[in-house]
N, C-alpha and C positions, 0 to 999 in steps of 0.2 A: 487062527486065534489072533486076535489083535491086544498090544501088550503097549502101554505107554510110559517111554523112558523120558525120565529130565537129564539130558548130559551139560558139562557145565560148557561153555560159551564154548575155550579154546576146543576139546572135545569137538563140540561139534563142527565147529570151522575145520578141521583135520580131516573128516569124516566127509564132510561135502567136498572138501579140495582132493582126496583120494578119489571121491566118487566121479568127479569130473577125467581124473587122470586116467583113472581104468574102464571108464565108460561103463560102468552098474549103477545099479540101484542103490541106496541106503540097506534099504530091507533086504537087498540080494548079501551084503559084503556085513550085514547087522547077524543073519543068520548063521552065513558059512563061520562067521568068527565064534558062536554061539557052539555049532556040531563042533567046533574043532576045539574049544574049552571041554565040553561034557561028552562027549563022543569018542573023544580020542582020534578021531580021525584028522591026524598032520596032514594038509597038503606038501608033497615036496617040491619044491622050487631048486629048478635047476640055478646051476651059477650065475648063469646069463641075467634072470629073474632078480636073483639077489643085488648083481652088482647096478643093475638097475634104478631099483630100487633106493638103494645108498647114492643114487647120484653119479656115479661112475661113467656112466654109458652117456655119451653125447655129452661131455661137460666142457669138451677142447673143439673148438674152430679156429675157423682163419684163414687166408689165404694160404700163408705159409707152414699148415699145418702137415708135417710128414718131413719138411724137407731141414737139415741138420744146418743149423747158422755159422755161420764163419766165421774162425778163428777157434783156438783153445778153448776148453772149458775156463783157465783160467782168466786170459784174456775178456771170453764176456763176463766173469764175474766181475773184474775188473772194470769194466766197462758200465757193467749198471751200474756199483758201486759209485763212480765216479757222475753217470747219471741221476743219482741219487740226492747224490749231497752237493753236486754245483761245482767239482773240482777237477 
């Protein structure tokens, strides 16, 4: 059955930019959200999924990513601090 929605602008920009992220269809991610309103059918999503999702996964690079910087914690705050403001 074909069914014609107007979603408003941002909506839809949301909606194409998930669909590019998780590689579906509109109609594929229009339905599943559809059965999971009226159907009661939750998918669960594992934690991995979630924090994903929120950004979490992949959000730190760098070269020096893993390796612990030098000196005290206090020292680098110091340090930026004084990087900061020019002093």
């Amino acid at each position: 059955m074909t069914t014609t929605v107007r979603l408003p602008h941002r909506v839809e920009q949301a909606l194409a930019t998930y669909c590019v992220e998780s590689k579906r269809t509109k109609s594929e991610v229009i339905v599943e959200l559809l059965e999971q309103r009226f159907m009661g059918t939750q998918t669960e999503r594992t934690p991995y999924e979630l924090a994903q999702e929120a950004g979490f996964i992949g959000c730190l690079s760098g070269a020096g990513w893993g390796k612990k910087p030098a000196g005290s914690t206090k020292e680098r705050v110091a340090a930026a601090i004084r990087e900061k403001h020019g002093k």
